[in-house]
C-alpha positions as CSV (number, residue, x, y, z in Angstrom):
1,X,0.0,0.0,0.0
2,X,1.4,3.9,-0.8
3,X,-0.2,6.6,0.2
4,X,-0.8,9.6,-2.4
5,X,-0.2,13.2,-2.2
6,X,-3.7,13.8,-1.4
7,X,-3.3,11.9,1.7
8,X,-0.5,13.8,2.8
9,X,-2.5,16.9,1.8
10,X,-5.4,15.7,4.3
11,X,-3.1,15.3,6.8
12,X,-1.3,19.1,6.9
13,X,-4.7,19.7,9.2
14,X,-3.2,17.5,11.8
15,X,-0.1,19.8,12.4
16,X,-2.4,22.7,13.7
17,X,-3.7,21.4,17.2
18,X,0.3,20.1,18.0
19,X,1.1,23.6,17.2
20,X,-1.7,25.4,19.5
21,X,-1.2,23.3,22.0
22,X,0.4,25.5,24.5
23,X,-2.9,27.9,24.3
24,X,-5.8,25.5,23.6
25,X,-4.9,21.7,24.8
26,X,-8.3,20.9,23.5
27,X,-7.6,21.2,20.1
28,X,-5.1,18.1,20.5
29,X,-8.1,15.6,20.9
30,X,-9.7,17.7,17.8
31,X,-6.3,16.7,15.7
32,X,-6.2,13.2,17.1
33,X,-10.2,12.4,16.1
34,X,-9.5,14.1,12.6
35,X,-6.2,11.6,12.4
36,X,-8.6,8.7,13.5
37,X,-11.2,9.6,11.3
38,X,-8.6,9.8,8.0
39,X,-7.0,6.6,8.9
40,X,-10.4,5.1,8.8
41,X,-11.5,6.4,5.7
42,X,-7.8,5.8,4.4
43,X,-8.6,2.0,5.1
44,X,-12.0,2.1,3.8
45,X,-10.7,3.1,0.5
46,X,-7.3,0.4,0.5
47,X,-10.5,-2.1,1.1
48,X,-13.2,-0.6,-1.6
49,X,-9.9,-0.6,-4.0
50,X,-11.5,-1.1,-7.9
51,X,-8.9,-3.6,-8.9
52,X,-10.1,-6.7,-7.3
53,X,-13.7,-6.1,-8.1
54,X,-13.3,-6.1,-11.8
55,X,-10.5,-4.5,-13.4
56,X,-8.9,-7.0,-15.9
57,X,-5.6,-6.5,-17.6
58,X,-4.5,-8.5,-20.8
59,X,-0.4,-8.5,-22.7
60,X,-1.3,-9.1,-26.2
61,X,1.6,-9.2,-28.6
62,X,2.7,-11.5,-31.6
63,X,3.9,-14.7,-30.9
64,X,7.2,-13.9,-32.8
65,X,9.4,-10.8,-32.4
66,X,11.8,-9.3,-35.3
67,X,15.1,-8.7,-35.0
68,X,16.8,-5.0,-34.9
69,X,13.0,-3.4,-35.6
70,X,10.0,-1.9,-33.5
71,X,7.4,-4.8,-32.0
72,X,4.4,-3.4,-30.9
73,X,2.6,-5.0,-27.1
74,X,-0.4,-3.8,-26.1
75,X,-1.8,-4.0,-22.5
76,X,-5.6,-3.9,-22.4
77,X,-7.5,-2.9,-19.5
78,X,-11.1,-3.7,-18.8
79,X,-13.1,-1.3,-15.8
80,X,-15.7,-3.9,-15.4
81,X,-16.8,-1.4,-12.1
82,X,-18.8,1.5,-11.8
83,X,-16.2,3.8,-10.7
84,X,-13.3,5.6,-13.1
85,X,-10.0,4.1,-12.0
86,X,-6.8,5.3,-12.4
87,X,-4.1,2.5,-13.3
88,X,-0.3,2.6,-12.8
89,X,1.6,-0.5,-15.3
90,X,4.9,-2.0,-15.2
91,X,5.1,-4.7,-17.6
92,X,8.4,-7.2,-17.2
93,X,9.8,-7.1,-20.5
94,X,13.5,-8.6,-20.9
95,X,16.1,-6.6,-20.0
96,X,18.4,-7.0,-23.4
97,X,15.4,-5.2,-25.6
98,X,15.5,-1.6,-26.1
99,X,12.4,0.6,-25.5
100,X,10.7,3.7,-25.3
101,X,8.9,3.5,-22.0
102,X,8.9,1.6,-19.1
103,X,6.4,3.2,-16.9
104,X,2.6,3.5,-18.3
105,X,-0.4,5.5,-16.2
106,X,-3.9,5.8,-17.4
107,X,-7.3,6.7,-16.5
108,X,-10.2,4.2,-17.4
109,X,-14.1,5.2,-17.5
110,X,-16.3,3.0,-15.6
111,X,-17.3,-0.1,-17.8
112,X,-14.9,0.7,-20.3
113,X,-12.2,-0.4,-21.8
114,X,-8.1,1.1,-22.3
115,X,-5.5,0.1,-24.3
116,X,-1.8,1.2,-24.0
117,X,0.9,0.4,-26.6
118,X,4.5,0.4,-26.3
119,X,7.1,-0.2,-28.3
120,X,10.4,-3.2,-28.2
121,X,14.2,-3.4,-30.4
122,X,15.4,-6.7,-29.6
123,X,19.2,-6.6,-30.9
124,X,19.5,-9.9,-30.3
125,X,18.0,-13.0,-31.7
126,X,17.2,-16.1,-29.0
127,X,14.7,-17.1,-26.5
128,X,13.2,-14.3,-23.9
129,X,11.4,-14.2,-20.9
130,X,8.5,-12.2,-20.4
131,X,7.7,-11.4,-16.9
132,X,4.6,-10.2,-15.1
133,X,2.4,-7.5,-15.0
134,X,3.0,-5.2,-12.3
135,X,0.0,-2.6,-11.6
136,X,-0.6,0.1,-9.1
137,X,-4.5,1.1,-9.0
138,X,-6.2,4.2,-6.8
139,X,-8.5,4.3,-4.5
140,X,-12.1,5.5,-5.6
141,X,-11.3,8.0,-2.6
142,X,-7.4,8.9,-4.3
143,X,-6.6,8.6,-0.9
144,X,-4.0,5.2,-1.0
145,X,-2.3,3.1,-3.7
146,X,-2.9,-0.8,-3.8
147,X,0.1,-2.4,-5.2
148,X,-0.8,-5.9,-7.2
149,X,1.1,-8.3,-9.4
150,X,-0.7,-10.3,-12.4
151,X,0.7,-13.2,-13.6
152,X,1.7,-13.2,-17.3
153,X,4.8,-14.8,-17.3
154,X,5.8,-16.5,-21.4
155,X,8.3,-17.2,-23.6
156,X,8.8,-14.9,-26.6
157,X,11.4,-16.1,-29.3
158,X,13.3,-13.3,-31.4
159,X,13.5,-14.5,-35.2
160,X,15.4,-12.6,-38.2
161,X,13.7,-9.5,-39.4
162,X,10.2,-11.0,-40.6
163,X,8.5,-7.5,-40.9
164,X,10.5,-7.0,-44.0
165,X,9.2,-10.2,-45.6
166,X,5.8,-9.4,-45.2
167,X,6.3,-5.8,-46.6
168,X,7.8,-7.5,-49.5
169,X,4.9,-9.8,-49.8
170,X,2.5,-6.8,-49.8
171,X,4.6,-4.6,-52.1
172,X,4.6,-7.4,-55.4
173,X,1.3,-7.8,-55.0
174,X,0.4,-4.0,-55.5
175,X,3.7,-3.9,-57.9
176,X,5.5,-1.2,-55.8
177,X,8.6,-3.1,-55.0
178,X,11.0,-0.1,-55.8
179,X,9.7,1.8,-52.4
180,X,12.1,-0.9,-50.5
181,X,14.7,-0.5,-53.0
182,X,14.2,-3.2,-55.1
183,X,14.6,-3.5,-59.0
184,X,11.0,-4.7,-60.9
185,X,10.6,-8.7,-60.1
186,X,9.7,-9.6,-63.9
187,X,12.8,-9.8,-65.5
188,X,13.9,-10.9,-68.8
189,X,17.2,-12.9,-69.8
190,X,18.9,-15.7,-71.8
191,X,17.2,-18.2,-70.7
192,X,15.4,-21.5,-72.5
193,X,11.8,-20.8,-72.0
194,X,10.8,-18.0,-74.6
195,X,8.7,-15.6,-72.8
196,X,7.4,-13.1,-75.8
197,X,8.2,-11.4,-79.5
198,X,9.0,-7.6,-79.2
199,X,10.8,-5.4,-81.8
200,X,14.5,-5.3,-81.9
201,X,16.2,-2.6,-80.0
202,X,20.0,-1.5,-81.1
203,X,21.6,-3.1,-78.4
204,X,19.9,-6.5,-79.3
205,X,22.0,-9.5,-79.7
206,X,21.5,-10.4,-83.5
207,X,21.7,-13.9,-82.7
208,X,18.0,-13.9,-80.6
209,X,16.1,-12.1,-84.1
210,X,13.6,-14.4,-84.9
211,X,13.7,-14.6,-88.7
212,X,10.3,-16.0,-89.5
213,X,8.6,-13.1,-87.5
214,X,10.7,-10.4,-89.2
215,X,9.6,-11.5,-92.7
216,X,5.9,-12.0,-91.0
217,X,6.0,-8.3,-89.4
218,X,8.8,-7.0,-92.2
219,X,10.6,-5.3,-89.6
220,X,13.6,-7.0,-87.3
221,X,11.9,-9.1,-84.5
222,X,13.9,-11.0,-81.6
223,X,12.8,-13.5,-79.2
224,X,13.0,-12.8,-75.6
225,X,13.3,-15.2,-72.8
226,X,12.2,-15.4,-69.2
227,X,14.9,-16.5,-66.9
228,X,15.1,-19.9,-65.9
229,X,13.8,-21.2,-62.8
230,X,14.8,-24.0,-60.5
231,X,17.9,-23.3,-60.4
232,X,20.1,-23.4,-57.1
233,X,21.1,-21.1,-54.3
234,X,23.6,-21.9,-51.8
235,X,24.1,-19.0,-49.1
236,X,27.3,-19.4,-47.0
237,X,27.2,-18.1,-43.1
238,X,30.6,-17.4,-41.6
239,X,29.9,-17.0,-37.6
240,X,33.2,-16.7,-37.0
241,X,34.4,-14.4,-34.3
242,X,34.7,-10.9,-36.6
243,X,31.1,-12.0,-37.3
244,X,30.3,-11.2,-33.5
245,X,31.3,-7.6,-33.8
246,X,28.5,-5.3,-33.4
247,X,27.5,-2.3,-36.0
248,X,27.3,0.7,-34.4
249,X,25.4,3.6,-36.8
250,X,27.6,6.3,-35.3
251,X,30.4,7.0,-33.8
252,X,29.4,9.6,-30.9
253,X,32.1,10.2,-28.4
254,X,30.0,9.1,-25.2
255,X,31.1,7.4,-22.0
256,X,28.5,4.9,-22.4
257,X,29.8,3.1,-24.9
258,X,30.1,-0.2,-23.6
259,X,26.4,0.5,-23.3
260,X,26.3,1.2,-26.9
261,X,28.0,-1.9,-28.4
262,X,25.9,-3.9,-26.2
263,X,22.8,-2.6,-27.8
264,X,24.0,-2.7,-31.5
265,X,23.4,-5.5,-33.8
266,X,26.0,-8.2,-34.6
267,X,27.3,-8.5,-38.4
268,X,26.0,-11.9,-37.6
269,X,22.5,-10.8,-37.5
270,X,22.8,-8.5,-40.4
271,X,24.0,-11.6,-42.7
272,X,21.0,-13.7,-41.0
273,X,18.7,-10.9,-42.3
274,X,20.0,-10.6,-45.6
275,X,20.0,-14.5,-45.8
276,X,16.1,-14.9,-44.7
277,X,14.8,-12.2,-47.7
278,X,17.6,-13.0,-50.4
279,X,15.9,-16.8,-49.9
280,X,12.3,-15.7,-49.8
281,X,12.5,-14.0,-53.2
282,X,14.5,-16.9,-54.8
283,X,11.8,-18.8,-53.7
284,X,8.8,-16.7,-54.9
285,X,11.5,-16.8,-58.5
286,X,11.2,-20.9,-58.2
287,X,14.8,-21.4,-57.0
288,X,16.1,-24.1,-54.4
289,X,18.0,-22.4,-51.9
290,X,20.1,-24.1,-49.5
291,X,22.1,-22.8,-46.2
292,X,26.2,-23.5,-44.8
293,X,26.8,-22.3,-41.3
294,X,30.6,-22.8,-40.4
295,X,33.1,-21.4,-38.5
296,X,35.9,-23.8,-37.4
297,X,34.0,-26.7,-38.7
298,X,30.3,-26.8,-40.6
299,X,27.5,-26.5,-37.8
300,X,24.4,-26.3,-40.0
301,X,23.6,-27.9,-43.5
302,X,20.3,-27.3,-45.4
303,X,20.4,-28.8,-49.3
304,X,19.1,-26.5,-51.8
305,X,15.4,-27.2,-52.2
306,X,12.2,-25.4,-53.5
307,X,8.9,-23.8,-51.5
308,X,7.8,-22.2,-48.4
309,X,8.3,-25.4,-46.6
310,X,12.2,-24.7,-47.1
311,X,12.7,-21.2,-46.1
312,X,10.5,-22.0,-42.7
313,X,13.2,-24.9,-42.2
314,X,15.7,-22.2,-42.8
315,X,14.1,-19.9,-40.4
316,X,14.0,-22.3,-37.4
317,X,17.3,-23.7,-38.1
318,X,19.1,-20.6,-38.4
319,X,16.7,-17.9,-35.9
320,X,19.1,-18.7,-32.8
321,X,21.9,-19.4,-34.7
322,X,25.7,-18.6,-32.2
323,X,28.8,-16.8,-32.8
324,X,32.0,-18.6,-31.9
325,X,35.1,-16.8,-30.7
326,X,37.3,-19.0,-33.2
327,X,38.8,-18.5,-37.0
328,X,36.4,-19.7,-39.7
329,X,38.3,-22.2,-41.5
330,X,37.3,-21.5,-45.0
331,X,38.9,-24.8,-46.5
332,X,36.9,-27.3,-44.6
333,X,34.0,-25.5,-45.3
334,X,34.3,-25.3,-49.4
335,X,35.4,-29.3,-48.9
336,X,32.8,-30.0,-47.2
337,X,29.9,-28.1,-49.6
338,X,32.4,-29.3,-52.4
339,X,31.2,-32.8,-51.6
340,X,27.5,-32.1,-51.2
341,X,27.2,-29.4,-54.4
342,X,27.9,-30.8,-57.7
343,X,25.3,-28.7,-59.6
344,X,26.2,-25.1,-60.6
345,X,24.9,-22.9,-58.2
346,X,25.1,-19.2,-57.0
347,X,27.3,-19.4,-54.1
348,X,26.8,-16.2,-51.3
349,X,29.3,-16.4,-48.6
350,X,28.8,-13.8,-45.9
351,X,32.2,-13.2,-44.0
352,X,34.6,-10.5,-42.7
353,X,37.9,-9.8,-43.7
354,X,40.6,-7.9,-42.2
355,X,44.0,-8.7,-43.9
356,X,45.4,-9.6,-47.2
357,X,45.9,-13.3,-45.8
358,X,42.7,-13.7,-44.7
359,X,41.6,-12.5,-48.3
360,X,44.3,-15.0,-50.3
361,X,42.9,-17.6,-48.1
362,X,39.3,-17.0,-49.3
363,X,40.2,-16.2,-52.8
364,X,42.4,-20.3,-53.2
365,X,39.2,-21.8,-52.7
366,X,36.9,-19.5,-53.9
367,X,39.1,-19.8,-57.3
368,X,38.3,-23.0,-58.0
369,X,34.5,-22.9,-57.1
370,X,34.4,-20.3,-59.7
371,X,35.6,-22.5,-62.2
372,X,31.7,-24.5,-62.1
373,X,29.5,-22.3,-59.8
374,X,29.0,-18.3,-59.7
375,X,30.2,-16.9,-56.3
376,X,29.6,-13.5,-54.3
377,X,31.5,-12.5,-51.3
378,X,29.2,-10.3,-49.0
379,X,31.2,-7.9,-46.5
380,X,29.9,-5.0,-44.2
381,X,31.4,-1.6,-44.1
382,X,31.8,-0.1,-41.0
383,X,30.2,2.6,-40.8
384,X,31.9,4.0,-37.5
385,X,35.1,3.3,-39.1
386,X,33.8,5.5,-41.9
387,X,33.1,8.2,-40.2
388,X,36.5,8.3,-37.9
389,X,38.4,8.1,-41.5
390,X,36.5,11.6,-42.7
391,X,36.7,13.6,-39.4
392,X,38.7,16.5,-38.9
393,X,41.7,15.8,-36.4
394,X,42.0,18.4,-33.9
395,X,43.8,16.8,-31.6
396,X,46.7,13.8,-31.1
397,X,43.8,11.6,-30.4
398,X,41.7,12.2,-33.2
399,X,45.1,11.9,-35.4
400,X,45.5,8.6,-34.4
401,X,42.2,7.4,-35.1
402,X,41.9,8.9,-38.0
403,X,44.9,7.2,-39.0
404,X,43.8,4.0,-37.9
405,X,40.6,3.7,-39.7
406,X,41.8,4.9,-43.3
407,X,44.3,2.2,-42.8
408,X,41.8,-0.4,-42.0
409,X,39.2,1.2,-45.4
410,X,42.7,0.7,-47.2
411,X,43.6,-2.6,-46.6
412,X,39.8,-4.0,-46.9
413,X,39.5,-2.1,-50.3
414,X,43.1,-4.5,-50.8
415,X,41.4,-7.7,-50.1
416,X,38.7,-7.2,-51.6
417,X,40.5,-6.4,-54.9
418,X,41.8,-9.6,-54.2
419,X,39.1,-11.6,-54.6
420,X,37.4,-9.7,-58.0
421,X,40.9,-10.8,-59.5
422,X,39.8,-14.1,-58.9
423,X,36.5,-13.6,-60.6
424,X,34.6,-13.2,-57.3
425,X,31.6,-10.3,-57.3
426,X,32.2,-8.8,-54.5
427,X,29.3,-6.4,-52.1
428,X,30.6,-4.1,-49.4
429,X,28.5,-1.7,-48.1
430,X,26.9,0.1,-45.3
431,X,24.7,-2.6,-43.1
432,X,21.1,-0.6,-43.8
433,X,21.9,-1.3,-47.3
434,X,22.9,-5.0,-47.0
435,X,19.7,-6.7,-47.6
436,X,18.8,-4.7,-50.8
437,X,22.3,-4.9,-52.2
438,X,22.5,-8.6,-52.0
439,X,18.8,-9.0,-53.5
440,X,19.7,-6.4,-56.3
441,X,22.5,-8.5,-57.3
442,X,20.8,-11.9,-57.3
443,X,18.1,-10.4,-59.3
444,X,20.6,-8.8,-61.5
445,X,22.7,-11.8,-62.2
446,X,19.3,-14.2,-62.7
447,X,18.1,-11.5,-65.3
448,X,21.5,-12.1,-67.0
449,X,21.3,-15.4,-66.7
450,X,25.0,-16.1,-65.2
451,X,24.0,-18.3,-62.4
């Protein structure tokens, strides 16, 4: 129980008698029945209190959160009584999610009904606790503060960034895919299957004119395909330990920065995102996609198959996928897909690289899985390090760092050089960017059909 500032109010009366005490003793037994008389009433409305008669309050959220975005819980609060109640909440989310509010107060009309919403970032993915409910309600009287605790204890699980899926989903369907970034889905190539007849256009290869339509129409025609289908995607996750280095979107000088790194997102996680919507458009194209997760040694193996069915096996096998503090050994991971990929495929590996041996390493075995499948290596850029490398130094400190990072944007831009050399396609860029870039590119290369 708390009392409110109205009780304390109420009880400023009570000072008066002590204080005239020395010239009317009487008034003492005046305070002491007004005292009496508040603690009574002060009890009667702890007693009455609204909340156990028929104030109900409901967590309603989705069953599934997303990774790195905004999901929405709603508490909902029924006054089944007759009187307007005031409501304190507390809701025990986990402690790892970011948020906009902790503390939530509102009024509810008698035999209605109040929602509040607020707002979760979970920057990591895994299985959470929820907690319980913790509510303060007032009196009818606003005289005392009953303190109560509802059980709503469950188990939430974080998964990959799902919201984007379904904003993808909703976007082909109403034919507006370039408001996430994306290039048009219907896309034209060198395929087998011949889509249509349209006029030739200069850049034309001769060799598609269709000869008996030109002397039909008497004007050049060509044939144009429609990309094949079926064909395979195998996306390779390094989860290594540079994989476990967060991505922070700025680089402000504060002293909380432990704080900071704590609450950004892991490259890991980033890759995992990428992974889930690069898959669910090569499946919506008819492709198999398939899934490596290595580091040391292979942890996770997923052949290349087709349908919805797939990418939900992908989705639970890779939604709490770990980081391991160790060195991704690249060669037993290529042996080992080596063995289990004999069709041509479009190879993704998402890694990090730091150093030209790191790079060399890469670029042996990626040579020779270039010689009979199509391969892109996926990197992040940093944006912090970014930013350090285009400040103004004004001081020995700033020099330093400044120093450092153009060294490190120097030396990546080396390795990855590297690895086009070797007929690699290489994507580096900022980690807001990752998921359309890698998309872009598969779409690109399927139009063209290189895979």
């Amino acid at each position: 129980m708390h009392i409110t500032k109205r009780s304390l109010i109420l009880l400023i009366p009570t000072v008066l008698p002590v204080i005239l005490y020395t010239v009317t003793p009487q008034l003492i037994y005046v305070g002491g029945a007004y005292l009496v008389s508040l603690i009574i009433v002060c009890i009667i409305d702890y007693v009455t209190n609204p909340f156990f008669k028929g104030i109900e309050i409901n967590r309603e959220m989705n069953a599934k959160f997303s990774l790195g975005i905004e999901n929405v819980c709603t508490l909902q609060i029924n006054n089944r009584t007759r009187h307007q109640v005031k409501i304190q909440l507390k809701d025990d989310f986990p402690n790892e999610f970011l948020y906009e509010q902790v503390i939530h107060v509102c009024s509810v009309p008698p035999m209605e009904h109040e929602t509040i919403s607020y707002r979760l970032t979970p920057m990591r993915r895994g299985i959470y606790q929820f907690g319980d409910i913790h509510v303060r309600c007032w009196g009818v009287l606003g005289l005392v503060v009953r303190q109560h605790k509802i059980a709503a204890s469950t188990e939430i699980k974080v998964y990959p960034n799902l919201q984007a899926i379904k904003q993808y989903e909703l976007l082909v369907k109403r034919g507006m895919l370039y408001r996430m970034g994306l290039k048009n889905s219907r896309q034209f190539g060198e395929g087998t299957e011949m889509e249509r007849l349209r006029e030739y256009l200069p850049d034309d290869d001769f060799r598609r004119i269709d000869w008996k339509a030109t002397a039909r129409h008497r004007k050049p025609i060509v044939r144009e395909f429609e990309t094949e289908r079926s064909q395979d995607i195998m996306i390779m996750l390094d989860t290594g330990r540079l994989m476990a280095s967060p991505i922070l979107l700025g680089t402000a000088d504060t002293p909380d920065t432990e704080s900071l790194m704590q609450k950004a997102m892991l490259k890991l996680d980033y890759a995992i995102n990428t992974t889930l919507m690069t898959a669910y458009v090569s499946m919506l194209k008819g492709d198999k996609v398939g899934m490596i997760a290595f580091s040391d040694n292979v942890h996770q193996y997923l052949p290349p198959k087709p349908g919805r069915k797939q990418f939900l096996t992908m989705l639970e096998t890779i939604y709490a996928l770990p980081t391991y503090p160790v060195e991704p050994d690249f060669e037993s991971a290529f042996t080992y897909l080596a063995t289990k990929q004999r069709k041509r495929a479009l190879i993704i590996l998402f890694t990090d690289i730091l150093d030209n041996d790191s790079a060399e390493g890469i670029a042996t075995y990626v040579a020779q899985f270039s010689k009979h499948h199509l391969v892109i290596c996926v990197t992040l850029t940093d944006s912090g390090i970014v930013e350090l490398s285009d400040l103004k130094a004004t001081n020995s400190k700033s020099v330093y760092q400044k120093a450092i990072a153009e060294r490190l944007l120097q030396e990546k831009h080396a390795t990855l050089e590297i690895l086009r050399r070797q007929g690699v396609i290489t994507i580096d860029v900022p980690a807001h960017q990752l998921t359309m870039a890698v998309v872009n590119k598969y779409l690109e290369l399927k139009a063209k059909s290189m895979i």
